[in-house]
N, C-alpha and C positions, 0 to 999 in steps of 0.2 A: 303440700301447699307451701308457699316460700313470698317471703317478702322480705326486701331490701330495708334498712331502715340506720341513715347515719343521726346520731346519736352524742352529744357531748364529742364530739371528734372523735369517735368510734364508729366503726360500721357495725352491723349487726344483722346478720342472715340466718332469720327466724322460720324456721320451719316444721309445718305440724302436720302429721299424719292421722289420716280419717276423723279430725275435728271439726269441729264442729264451732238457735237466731236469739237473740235479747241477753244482755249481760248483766249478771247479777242480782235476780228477780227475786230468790230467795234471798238474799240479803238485802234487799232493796235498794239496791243499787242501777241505775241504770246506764248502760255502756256507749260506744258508739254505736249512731244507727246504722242500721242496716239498710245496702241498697234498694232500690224499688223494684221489686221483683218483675216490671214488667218493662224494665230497662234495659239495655244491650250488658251484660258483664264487661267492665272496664277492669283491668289487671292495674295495680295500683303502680306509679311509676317510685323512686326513691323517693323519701320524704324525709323531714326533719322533723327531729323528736326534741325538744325543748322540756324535761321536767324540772321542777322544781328540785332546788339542791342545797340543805340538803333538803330531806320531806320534813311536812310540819309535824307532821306523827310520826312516833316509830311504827315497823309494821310487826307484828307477832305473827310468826310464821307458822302458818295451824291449817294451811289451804282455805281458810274461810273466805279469804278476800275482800274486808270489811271496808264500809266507804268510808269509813274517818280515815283508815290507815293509807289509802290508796287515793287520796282527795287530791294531792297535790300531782299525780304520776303522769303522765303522758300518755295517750291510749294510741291503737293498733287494731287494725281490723282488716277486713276486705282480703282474706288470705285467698290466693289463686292455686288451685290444683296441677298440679306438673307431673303426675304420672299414675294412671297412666294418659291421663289426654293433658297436655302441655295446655295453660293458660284460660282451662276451662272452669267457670264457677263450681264451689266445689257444694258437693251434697251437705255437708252438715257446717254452717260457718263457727268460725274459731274468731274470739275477741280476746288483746292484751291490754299490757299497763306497762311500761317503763319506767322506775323512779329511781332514788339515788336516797342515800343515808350518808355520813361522814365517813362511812370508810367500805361500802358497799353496795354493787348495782343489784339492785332489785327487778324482778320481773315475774308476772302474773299472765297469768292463760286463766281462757276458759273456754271450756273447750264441749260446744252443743252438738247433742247425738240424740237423731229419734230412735234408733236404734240400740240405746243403753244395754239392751239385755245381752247385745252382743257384741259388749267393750273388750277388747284382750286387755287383760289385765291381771298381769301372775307378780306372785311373790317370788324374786330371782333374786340372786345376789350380782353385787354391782358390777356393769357391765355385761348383764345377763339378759337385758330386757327390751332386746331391740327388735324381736318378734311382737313385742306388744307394741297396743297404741302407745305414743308419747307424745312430748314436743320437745324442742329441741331451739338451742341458741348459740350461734356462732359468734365469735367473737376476733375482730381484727385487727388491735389495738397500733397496729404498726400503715393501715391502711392500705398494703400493698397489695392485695390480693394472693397472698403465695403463702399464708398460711391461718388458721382460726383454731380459738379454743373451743370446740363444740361440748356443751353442756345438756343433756340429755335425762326428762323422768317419764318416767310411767304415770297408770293412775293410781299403784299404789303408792308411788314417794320414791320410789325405787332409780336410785342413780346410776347414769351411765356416762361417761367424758372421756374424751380423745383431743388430741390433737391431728386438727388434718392439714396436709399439704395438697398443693395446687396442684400437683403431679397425680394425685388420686389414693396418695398414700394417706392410712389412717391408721396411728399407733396409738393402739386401744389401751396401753401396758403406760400413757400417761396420766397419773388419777391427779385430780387437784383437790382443795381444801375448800368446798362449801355446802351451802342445805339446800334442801327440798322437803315440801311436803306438800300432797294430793289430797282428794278429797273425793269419792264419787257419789253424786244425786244423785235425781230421778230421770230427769234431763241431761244432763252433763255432767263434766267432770270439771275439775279447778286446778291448779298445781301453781304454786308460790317457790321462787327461787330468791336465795342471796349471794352471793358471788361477792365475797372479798378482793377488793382491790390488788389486795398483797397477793393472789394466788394467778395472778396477772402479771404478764412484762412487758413494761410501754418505752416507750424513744423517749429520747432525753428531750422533749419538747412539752411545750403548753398545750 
C-alpha cells in the first residue's frame, strides 16, 4: 500500500505491507473515517499534511498511541494496495498521524488485521525484518525524487533503514539514529516512530 504525502516541505512515501477498519478504539481514540464501503475505491491523490509544531504534548514512545499525545498530529488513511493488484482497495486498512516535536518528526501507524493470528512478526536483528509485516516511511528532504531515507519496523519494534536511490539501488549497510516501538492487539498492531532532525540532511533552504 503507498501514499504520497508532502509534509512541512518534505515529501513523504508511506508505505505499509498487509495492513490494515477504526483507529484507536482501545485507546479511545477515534481516527479518520473510513470510506463507505459501498463506494467506488478512490486512490488518494497527494495531500498536504499541516501538523501542529511543535505538538502540545510530548509523545512517550511505548506504541500506545495515546490521544492527548497525538491531539495535535495530522492523520493519513485511505492506503491503496500496489502489489499485487496496483490501486486496488486493500483488505485490511491502515490509519496514521504525522506530528512534529522541537527537534523530531514523529509518526504513528495502525495498522488493522482480521487476520492477527497470522501477523509475521519475528524477533530479527536490525535490518533483518523485511520478510515480516512492517511499515515503512520515506523520506525526501531535498524534493527531487532521486533519493529517500527509508525508515522501516516490524510489529515487534524491530528496525530496519536504508537509503534508496531512484536507480533502484538500496544500501542497506546505511543505519541512522532513531526509535521505534510496536505494540500487537487483538485487532491490530500500532508502531510509534521518532526520527531526529539531525539524522537527516536538508538544502540550505526554508
Amino acid at each position: 500500500m503507498t501514499r504520497d504525502i508532502l509534509s512541512t516541505a518534505w515529501l513523504f512515501t508511506l508505505l505499509a505491507c498487509f495492513l490494515s477498519p477504526s483507529l484507536f478504539s482501545a485507546d479511545g481514540m477515534e481516527g479518520p473515517a473510513s470510506a463507505d464501503v459501498e463506494s467506488p475505491f478512490r486512490p488518494n491523490p497527494m495531500l498536504i499534511l499541516k501538523p501542529e509544531s511543535p505538538a502540545l504534548h510530548p509523545v512517550r514512545l511505548d506504541g500506545r498511541i495515546e490521544e492527548h499525545e497525538w491531539s495535535g498530529a495530522a492523520t493519513f488513511g485511505n492506503f491503496t494496495e500496489y502489489q499485487p493488484d496496483e490501486n486496488r482497495k486493500p483488505l485490511a486498512e491502515t490509519d496514521g498521524y504525522v506530528g512534529l516535536d522541537s527537534s523530531s518528526l514523529l509518526i504513528a501507524f495502525v495498522c488493522h488485521d482480521p487476520e492477527i493470528r497470522n501477523l509475521r512478526a519475528n524477533f530479527a536483528d536490525r535490518d533483518r525484518m523485511y520478510e515480516d509485516d512492517w511499515v515503512c516511511v520515506s523520506i525526501d528532504p531535498d524534493r527531487d525524487f532521486q533519493k529517500a531515507y527509508q525508515f522501516y519496523v516490524n510489529p515487534r519494534g524491530i528496525q530496519g533503514d536504508m537509503l534508496f536511490q531512484a536507480s533502484g539501488l538500496q544500501d542497506q549497510s546505511f543505519d541512522m539514529v532513531w526509535q521505534s516501538e510496536s505494540r500487537i492487539l487483538e485487532d491490530r498492531w500500532t508502531a510509534e516512530m521518532r526520527i531526529p532532525f539531525e539524522s537527516l540532511r536538508f538544502p540550505g533552504s526554508d
